[in-house]
TORKOL-4160 file (C-alpha; in steps of 0.2 Angstrom, whole numbers, padded with zeros to 4 digits, m for minus):
359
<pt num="1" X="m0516" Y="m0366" Z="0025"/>
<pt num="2" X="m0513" Y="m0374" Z="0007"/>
<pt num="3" X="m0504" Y="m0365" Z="m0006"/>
<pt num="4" X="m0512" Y="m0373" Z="m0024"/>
<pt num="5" X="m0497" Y="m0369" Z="m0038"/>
<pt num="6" X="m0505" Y="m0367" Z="m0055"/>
<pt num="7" X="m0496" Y="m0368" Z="m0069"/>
<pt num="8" X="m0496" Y="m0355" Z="m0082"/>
<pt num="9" X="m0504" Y="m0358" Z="m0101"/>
<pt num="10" X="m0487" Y="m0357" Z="m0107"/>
<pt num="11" X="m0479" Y="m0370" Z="m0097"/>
<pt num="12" X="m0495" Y="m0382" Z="m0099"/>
<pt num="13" X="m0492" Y="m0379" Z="m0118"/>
<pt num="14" X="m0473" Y="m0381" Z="m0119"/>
<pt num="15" X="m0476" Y="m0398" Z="m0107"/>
<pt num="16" X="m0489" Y="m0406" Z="m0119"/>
<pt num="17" X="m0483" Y="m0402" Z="m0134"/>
<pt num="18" X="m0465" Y="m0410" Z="m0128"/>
<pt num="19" X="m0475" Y="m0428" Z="m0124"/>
<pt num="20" X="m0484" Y="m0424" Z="m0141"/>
<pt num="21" X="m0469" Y="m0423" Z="m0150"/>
<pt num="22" X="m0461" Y="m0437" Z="m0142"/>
<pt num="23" X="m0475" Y="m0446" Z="m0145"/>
<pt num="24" X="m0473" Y="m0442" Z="m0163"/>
<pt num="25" X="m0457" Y="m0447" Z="m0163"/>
<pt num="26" X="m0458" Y="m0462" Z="m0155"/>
<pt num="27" X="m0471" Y="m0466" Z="m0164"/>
<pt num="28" X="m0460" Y="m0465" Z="m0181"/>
<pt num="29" X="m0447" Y="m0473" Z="m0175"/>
<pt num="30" X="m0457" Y="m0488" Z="m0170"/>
<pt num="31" X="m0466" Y="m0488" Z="m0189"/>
<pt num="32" X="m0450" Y="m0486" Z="m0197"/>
<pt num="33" X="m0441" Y="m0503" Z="m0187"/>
<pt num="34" X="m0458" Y="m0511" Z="m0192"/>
<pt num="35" X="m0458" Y="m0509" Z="m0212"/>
<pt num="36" X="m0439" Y="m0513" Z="m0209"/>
<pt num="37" X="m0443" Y="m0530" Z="m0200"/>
<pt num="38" X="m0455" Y="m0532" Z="m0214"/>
<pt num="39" X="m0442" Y="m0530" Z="m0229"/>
<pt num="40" X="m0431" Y="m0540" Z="m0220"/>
<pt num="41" X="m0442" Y="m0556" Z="m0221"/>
<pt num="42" X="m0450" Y="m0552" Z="m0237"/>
<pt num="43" X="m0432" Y="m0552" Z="m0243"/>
<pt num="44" X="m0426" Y="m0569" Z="m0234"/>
<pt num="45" X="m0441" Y="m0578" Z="m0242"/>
<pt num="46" X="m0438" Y="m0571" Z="m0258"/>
<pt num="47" X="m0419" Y="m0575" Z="m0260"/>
<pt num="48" X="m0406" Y="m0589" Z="m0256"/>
<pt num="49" X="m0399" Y="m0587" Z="m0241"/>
<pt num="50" X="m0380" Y="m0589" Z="m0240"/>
<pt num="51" X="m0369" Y="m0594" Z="m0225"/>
<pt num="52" X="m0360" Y="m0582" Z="m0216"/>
<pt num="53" X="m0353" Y="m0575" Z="m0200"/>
<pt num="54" X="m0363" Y="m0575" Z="m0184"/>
<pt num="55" X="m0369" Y="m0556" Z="m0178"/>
<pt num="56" X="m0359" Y="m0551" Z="m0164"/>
<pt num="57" X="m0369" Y="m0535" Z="m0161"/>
<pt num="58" X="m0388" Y="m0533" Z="m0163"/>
<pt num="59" X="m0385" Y="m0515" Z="m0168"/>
<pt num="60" X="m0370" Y="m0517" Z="m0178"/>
<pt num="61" X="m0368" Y="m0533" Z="m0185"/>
<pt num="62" X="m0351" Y="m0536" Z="m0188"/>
<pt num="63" X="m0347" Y="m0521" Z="m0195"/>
<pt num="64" X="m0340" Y="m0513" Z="m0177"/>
<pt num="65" X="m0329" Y="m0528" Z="m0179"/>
<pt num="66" X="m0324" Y="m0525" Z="m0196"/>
<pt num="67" X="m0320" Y="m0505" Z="m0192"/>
<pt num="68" X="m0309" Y="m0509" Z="m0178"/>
<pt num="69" X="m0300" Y="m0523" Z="m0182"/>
<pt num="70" X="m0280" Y="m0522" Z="m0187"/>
<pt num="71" X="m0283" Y="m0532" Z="m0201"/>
<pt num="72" X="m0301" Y="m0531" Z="m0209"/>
<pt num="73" X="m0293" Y="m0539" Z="m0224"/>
<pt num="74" X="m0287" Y="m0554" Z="m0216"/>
<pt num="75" X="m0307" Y="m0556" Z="m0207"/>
<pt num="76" X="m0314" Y="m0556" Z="m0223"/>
<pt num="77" X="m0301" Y="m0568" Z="m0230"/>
<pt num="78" X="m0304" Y="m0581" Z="m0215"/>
<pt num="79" X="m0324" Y="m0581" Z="m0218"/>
<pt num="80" X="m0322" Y="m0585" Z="m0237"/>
<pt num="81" X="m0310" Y="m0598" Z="m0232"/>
<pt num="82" X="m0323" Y="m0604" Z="m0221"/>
<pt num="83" X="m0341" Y="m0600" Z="m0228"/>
<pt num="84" X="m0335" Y="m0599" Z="m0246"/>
<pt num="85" X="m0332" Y="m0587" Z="m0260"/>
<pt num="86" X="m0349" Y="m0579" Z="m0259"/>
<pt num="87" X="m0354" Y="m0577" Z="m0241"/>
<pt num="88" X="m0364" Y="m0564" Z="m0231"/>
<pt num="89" X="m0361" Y="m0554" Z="m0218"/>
<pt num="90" X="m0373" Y="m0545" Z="m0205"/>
<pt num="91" X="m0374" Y="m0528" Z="m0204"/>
<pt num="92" X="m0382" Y="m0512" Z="m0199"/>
<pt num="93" X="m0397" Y="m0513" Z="m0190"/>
<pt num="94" X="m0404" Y="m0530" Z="m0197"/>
<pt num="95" X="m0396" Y="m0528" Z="m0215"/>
<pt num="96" X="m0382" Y="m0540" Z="m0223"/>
<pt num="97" X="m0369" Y="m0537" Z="m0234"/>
<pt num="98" X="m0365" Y="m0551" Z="m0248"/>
<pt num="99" X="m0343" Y="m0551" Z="m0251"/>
<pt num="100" X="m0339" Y="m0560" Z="m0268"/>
<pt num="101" X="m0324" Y="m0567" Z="m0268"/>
<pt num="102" X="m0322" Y="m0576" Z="m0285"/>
<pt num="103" X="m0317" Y="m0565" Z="m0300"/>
<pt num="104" X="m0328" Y="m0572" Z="m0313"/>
<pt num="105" X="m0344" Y="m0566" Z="m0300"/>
<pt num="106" X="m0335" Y="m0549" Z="m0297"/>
<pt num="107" X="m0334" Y="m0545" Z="m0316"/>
<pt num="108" X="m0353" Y="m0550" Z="m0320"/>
<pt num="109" X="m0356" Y="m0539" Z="m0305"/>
<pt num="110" X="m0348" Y="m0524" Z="m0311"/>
<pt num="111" X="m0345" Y="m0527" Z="m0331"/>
<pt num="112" X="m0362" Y="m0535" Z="m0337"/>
<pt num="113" X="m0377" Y="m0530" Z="m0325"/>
<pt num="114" X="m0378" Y="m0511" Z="m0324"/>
<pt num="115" X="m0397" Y="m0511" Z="m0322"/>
<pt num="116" X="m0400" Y="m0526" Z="m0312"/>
<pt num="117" X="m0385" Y="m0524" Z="m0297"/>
<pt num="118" X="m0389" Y="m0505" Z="m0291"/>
<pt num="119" X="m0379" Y="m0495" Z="m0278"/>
<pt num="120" X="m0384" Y="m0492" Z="m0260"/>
<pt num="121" X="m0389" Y="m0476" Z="m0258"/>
<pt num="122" X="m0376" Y="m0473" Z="m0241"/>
<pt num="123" X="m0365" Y="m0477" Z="m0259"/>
<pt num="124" X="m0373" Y="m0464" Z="m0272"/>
<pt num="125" X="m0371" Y="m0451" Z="m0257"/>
<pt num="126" X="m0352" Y="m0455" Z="m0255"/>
<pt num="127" X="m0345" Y="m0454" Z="m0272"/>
<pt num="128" X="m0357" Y="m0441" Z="m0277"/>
<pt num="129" X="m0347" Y="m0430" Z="m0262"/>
<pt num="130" X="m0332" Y="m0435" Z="m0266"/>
<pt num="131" X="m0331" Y="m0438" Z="m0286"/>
<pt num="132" X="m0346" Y="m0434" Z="m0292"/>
<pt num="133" X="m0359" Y="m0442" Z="m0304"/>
<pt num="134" X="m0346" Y="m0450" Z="m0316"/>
<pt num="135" X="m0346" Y="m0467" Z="m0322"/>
<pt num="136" X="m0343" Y="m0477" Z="m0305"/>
<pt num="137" X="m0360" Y="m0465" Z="m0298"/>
<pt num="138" X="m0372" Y="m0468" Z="m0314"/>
<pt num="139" X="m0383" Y="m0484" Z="m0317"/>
<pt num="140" X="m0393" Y="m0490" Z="m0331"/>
<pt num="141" X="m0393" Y="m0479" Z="m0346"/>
<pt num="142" X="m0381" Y="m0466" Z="m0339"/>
<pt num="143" X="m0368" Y="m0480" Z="m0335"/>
<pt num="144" X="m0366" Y="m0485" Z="m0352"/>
<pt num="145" X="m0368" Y="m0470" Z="m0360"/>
<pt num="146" X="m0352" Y="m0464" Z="m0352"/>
<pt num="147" X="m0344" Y="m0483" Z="m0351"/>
<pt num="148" X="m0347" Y="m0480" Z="m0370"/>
<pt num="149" X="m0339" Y="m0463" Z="m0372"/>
<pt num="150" X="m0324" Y="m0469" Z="m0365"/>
<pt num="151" X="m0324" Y="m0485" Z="m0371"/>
<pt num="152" X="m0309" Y="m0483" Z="m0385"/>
<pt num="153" X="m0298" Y="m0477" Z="m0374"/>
<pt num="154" X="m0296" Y="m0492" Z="m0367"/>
<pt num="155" X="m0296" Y="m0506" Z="m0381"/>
<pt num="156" X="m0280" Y="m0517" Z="m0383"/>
<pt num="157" X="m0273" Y="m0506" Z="m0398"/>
<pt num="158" X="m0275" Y="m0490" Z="m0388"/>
<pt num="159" X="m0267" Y="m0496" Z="m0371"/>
<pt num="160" X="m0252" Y="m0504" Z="m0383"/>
<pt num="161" X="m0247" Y="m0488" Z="m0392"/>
<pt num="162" X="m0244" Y="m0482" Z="m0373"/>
<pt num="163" X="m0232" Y="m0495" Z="m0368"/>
<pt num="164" X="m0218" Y="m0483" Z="m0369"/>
<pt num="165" X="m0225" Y="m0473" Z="m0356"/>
<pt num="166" X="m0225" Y="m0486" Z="m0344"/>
<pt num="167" X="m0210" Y="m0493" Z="m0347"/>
<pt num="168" X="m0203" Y="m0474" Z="m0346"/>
<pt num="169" X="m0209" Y="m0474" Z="m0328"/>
<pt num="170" X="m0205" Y="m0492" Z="m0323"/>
<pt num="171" X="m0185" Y="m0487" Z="m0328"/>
<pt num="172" X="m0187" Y="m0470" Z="m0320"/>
<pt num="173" X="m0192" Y="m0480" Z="m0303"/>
<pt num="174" X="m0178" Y="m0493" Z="m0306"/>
<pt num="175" X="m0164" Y="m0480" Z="m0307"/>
<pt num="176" X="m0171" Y="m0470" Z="m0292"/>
<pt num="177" X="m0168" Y="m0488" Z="m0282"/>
<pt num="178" X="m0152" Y="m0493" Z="m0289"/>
<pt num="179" X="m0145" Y="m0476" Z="m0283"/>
<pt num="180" X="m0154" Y="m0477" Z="m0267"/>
<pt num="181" X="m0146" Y="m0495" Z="m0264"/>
<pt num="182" X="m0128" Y="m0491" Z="m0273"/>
<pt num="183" X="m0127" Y="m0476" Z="m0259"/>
<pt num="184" X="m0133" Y="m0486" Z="m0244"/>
<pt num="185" X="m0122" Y="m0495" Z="m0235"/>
<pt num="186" X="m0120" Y="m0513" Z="m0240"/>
<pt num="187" X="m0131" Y="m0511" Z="m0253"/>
<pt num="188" X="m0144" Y="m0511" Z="m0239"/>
<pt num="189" X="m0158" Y="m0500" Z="m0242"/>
<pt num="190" X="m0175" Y="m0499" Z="m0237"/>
<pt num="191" X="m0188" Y="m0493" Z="m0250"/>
<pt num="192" X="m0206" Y="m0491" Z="m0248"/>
<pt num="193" X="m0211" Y="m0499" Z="m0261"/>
<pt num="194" X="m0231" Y="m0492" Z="m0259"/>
<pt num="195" X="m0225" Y="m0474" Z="m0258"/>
<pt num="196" X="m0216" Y="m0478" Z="m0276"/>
<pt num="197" X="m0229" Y="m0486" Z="m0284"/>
<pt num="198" X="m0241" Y="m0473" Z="m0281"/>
<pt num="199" X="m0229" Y="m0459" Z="m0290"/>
<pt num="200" X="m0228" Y="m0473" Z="m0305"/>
<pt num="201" X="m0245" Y="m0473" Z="m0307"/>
<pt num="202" X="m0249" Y="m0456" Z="m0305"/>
<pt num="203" X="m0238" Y="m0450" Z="m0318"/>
<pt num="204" X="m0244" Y="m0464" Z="m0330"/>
<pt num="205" X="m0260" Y="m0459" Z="m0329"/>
<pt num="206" X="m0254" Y="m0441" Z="m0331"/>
<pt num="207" X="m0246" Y="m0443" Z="m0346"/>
<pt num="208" X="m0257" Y="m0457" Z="m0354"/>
<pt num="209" X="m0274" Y="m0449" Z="m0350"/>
<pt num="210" X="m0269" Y="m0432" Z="m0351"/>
<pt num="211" X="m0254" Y="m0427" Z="m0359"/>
<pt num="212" X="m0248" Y="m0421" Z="m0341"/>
<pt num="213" X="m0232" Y="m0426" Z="m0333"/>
<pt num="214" X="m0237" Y="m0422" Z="m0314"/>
<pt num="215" X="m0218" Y="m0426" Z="m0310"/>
<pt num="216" X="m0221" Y="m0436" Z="m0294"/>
<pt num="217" X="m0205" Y="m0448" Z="m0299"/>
<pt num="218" X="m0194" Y="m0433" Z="m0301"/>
<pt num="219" X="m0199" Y="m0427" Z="m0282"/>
<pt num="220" X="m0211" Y="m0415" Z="m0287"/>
<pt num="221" X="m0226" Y="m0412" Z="m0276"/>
<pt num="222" X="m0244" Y="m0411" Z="m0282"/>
<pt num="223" X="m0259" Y="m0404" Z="m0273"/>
<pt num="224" X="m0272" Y="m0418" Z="m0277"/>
<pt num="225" X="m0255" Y="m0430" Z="m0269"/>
<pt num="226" X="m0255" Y="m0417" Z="m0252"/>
<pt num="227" X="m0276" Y="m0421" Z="m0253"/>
<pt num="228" X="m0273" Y="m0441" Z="m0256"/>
<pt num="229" X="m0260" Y="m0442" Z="m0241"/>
<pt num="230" X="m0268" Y="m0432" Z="m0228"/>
<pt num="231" X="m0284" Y="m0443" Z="m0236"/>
<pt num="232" X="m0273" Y="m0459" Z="m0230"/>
<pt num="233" X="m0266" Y="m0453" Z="m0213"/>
<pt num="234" X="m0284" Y="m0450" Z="m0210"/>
<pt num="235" X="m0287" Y="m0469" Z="m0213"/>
<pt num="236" X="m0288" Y="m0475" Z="m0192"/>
<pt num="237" X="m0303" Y="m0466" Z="m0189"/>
<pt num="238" X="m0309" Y="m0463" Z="m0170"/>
<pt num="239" X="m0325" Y="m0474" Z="m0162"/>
<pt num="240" X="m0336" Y="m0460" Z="m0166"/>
<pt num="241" X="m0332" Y="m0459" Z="m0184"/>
<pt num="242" X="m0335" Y="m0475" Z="m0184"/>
<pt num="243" X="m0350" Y="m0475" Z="m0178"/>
<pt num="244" X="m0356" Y="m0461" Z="m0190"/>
<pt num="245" X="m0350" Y="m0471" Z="m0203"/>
<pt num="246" X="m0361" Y="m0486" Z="m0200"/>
<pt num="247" X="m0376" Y="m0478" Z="m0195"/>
<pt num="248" X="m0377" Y="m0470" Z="m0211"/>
<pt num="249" X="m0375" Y="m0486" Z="m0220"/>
<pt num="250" X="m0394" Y="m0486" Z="m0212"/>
<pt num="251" X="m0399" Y="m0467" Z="m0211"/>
<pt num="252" X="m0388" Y="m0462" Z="m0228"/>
<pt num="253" X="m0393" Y="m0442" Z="m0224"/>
<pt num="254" X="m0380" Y="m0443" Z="m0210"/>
<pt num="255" X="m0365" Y="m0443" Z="m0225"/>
<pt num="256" X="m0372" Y="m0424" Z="m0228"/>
<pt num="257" X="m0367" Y="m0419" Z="m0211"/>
<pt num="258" X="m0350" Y="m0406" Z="m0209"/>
<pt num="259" X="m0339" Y="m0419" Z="m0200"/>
<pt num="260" X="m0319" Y="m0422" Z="m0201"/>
<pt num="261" X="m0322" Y="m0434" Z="m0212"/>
<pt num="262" X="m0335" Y="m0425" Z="m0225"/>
<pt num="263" X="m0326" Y="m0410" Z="m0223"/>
<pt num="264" X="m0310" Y="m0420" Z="m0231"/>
<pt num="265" X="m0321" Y="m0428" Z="m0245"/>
<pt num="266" X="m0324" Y="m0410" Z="m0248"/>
<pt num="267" X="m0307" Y="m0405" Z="m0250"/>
<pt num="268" X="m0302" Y="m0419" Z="m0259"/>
<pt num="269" X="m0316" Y="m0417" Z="m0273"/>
<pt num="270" X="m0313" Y="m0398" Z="m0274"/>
<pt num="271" X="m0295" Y="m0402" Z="m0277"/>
<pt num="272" X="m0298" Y="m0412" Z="m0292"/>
<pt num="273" X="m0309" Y="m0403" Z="m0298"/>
<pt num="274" X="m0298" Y="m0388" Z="m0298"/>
<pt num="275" X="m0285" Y="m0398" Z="m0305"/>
<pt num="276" X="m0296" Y="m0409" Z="m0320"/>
<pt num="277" X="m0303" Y="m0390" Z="m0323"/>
<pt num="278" X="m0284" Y="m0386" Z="m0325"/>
<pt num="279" X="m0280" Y="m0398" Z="m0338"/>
<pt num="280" X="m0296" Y="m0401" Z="m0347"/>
<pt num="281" X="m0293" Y="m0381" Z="m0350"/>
<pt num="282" X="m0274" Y="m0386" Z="m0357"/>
<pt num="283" X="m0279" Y="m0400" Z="m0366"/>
<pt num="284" X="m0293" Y="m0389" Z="m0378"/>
<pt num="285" X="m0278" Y="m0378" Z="m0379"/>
<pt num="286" X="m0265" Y="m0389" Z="m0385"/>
<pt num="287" X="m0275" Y="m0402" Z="m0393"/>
<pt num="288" X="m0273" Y="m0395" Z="m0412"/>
<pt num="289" X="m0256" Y="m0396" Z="m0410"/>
<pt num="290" X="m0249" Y="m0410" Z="m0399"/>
<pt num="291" X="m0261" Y="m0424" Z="m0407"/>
<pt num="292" X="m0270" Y="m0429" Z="m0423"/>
<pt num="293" X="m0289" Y="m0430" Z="m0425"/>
<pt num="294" X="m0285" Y="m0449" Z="m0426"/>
<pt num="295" X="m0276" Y="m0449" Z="m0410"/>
<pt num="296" X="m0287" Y="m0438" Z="m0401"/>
<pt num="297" X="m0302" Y="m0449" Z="m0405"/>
<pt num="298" X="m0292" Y="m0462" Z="m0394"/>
<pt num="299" X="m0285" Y="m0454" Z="m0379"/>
<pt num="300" X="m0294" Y="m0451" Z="m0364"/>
<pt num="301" X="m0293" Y="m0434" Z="m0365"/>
<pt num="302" X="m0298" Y="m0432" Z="m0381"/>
<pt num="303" X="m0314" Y="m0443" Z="m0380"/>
<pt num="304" X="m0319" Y="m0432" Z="m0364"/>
<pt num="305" X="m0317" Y="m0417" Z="m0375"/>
<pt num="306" X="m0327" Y="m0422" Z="m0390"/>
<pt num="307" X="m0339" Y="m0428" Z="m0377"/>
<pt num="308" X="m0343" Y="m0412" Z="m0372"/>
<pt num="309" X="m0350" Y="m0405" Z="m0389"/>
<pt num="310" X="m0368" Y="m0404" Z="m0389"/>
<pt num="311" X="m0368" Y="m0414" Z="m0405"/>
<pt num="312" X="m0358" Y="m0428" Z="m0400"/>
<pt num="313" X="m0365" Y="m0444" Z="m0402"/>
<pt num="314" X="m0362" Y="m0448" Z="m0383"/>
<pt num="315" X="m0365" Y="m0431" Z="m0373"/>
<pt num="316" X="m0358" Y="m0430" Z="m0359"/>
<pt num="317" X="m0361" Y="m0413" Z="m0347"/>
<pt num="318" X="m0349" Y="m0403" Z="m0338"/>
<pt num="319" X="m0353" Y="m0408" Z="m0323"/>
<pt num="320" X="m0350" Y="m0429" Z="m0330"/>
<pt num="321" X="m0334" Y="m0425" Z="m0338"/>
<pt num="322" X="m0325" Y="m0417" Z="m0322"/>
<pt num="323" X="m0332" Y="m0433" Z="m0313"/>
<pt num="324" X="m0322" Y="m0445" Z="m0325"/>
<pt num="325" X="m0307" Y="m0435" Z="m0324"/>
<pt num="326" X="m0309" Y="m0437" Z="m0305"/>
<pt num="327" X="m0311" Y="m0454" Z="m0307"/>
<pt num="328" X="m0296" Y="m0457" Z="m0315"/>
<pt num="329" X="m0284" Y="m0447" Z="m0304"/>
<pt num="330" X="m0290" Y="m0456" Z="m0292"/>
<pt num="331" X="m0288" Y="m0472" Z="m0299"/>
<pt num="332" X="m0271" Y="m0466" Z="m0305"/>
<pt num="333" X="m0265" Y="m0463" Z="m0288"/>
<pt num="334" X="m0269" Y="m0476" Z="m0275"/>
<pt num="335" X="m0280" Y="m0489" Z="m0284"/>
<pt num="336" X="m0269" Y="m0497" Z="m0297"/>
<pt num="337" X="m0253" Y="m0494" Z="m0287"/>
<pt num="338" X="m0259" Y="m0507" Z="m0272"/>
<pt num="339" X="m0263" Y="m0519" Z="m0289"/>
<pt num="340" X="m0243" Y="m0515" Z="m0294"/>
<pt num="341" X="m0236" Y="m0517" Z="m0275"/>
<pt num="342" X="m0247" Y="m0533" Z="m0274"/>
<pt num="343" X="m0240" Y="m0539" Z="m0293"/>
<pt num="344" X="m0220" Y="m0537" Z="m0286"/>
<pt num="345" X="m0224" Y="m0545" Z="m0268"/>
<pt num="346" X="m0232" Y="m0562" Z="m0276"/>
<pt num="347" X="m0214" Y="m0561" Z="m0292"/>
<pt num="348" X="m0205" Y="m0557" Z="m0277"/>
<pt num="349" X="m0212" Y="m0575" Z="m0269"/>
<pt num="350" X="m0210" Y="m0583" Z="m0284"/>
<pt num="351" X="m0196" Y="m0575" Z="m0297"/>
<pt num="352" X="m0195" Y="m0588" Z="m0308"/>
<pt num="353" X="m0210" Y="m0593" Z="m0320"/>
<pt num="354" X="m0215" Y="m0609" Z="m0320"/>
<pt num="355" X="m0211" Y="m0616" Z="m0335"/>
<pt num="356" X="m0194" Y="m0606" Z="m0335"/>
<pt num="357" X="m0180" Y="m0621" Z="m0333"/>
<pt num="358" X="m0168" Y="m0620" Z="m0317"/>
<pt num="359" X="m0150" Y="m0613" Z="m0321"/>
C-alpha cells in the first residue's frame, strides 16, 4: 500500500512565493551588476585612464588592503612614488578612486570647482550623520553661499589681529614642557607632542572663533575632547567593520544602519551640537558687550550670528549654522593639530633655515 503526501495550500503558497521572491531578488541583483558594468565602460571610454595599483581582490579592490594595513599612509605614498601624483586605485566592486597628490590639484579640487567635483553619496551620508549639512556637505549654490558668509573671518587682516591668541597658547604649551623637562630626571622627558597639539588647537579655535576658552592647556577636560578620544581609540576597527565600511562605499544606505560605529558618529554629532548650541547661546548674550559691531562683522562667531537673521544678505538656517560650528571644532581639534605636529617633526629635521649662516 502507498501512502501519497499532499501538501497543504499553505505550504504550496509559502514554497512558491519563496522561489518567487528569490527569483525577484536575483533577478535585481543581476540587473543592477549589469547597469554597473555598463557605467563602468561608458565611463572608461569617456575619460583618461590614469595608472595605478593592480586589484588584488575582485570584490574589494585594494581597499581591504588599505583598511588593514599598519601604515595606509605610507601604501599611498609608495604608489605616488611609483604611478605619479595623480594615480588611481581600484575599489569597491568594480569602482576606482583617483588620490591627488600635488597641492596645486588638491586646491583646484576643493577651492575653485564646487559644482563640477561633487561628493560620493557613501560621502554626503557620512558627514551629514556626523556634522551635518555645513559647508564641507553643500555643493554648488549652497557651498558658496556659506563659503561666502564666512568668508571674512578668514581674510589675512582678520587672522592677524588674532596673533596674540596663538602665540598665547604656543607660550602656554612651552612653559607646560619646560617644567615637565626641568622636573624629569636629566632633563629627560617624554611629551606626546600629538596629545599637546590637540589642546593648542582646540583652545585657539576656542578663543578665536568663539570667545570660549575650553581650558584644555590648563588640564581641563571637555565633553566634545571625551567624544574626540573615544572617537580615536576606536580608529583600529574590527574585519567586520571593515567590511561594512566598504560595502557602503557601494550600497551608501548601509551608513544608516545602528552599528558601533554609527552609533559613535551619533554621539559625537549630538555632543557638538549640545555644545555649539551652548556657545552660540553665550555668544548672542555677550556679543553687545564683549565686541564692537565692526569686530563682530569679522569673527566667526559674529558672522554665524548675523547669518542667521532672516534678512541677512547670506541666510544661513539653524540647522547650517550648528553644522559650521561643528565643522570647526572639529577642525580645531584633531585636523590642524596633526598640520602643527607635522610643522615641528620636519623644523625638528631641519632647525636651521636655509639661508640662516652657520655660527
Amino acid at each position: 500500500m502507498k501512502v501519497i503526501s499532499v501538501p497543504s495550500p499553505l505550504s504550496l503558497w509559502t514554497a512558491v512565493h519563496s522561489v518567487g521572491v528569490f527569483n525577484v531578488a536575483g533577478s535585481f541583483v543581476a540587473l543592477w551588476a549589469f547597469i554597473r558594468v555598463l557605467r563602468v565602460r561608458r565611463w572608461r571610454l569617456k575619460t583618461t585612464q590614469l595608472r595605478g595599483p593592480p586589484r588584488t581582490s575582485f570584490i574589494y579592490g585594494v581597499s581591504h588592503d588599505l583598511a588593514s594595513s599598519e601604515d595606509s599612509g605610507g601604501m599611498y605614498e609608495r604608489w605616488a612614488t611609483e604611478y605619479g601624483v595623480a594615480y588611481m586605485i581600484p575599489s569597491v566592486l568594480g569602482q576606482t578612486r583617483i588620490v591627488l597628490c600635488d597641492p596645486r590639484a588638491i586646491a583646484h579640487f576643493y577651492a575653485r570647482e564646487t559644482w563640477t567635483y561633487v561628493q560620493t553619496p557613501l560621502s554626503l551620508a557620512f558627514l551629514e550623520t556626523s556634522i551635518g549639512r555645513g559647508l564641507l556637505w553643500s555643493e554648488g549654490e549652497d557651498h558658496r553661499r556659506q563659503r561666502k558668509a564666512l568668508t571674512p573671518a578668514f581674510s589675512n587682516a582678520a587672522i592677524r589681529k588674532l596673533t596674540s591668541v596663538f602665540y598665547d597658547s604656543a607660550y602656554k604649551a612651552k612653559g607646560a614642557w619646560d617644567t615637565a623637562i626641568e622636573s624629569s630626571k636629566d632633563g629627560d622627558a617624554v611629551i606626546e607632542v600629538q596629545n599637546w597639539m590637540n589642546h593648542i588647537s582646540l583652545d585657539t579655535i576656542g578663543i578665536a572663533g568663539f570667545s570660549h576658552d575650553f581650558g584644555s592647556l590648563d588640564g581641563k577636560r571637555a565633553s566634545v575632547t571625551d567624544v574626540f578620544d573615544t572617537f580615536g581609540a576606536n580608529q583600529r576597527a574590527s574585519a567586520v567593520n571593515r567590511i561594512f565600511i566598504l560595502l557602503a562605499s557601494a550600497f551608501p544606505i548601509i551608513i544608516k544602519m545602528p552599528t558601533k560605529r554609527t552609533n559613535l558618529f551619533k554621539k559625537l554629532s549630538v555632543t557638538m551640537g549640545e555644545i555649539s548650541n551652548d556657545l552660540l547661546i553665550q555668544s548672542r548674550r555677550e556679543k553687545d558687550v564683549n565686541m564692537s559691531e565692526r569686530d563682530e562683522e569679522k569673527s566667526i562667531i559674529g558672522l554665524l550670528i548675523k547669518s542667521e537673521g532672516q534678512d541677512a544678505e547670506l541666510h544661513m538656517s539653524e540647522e547650517e549654522v550648528m553644522a559650521q560650528m561643528k565643522v570647526l571644532l572639529l577642525a580645531g581639534y584633531e585636523t590642524t593639530s596633526i598640520s602643527l605636529t607635522w610643522a615641528l617633526i620636519e623644523l625638528s629635521r631641519h632647525p636651521r633655515c636655509p639661508n640662516q649662516p652657520e655660527r
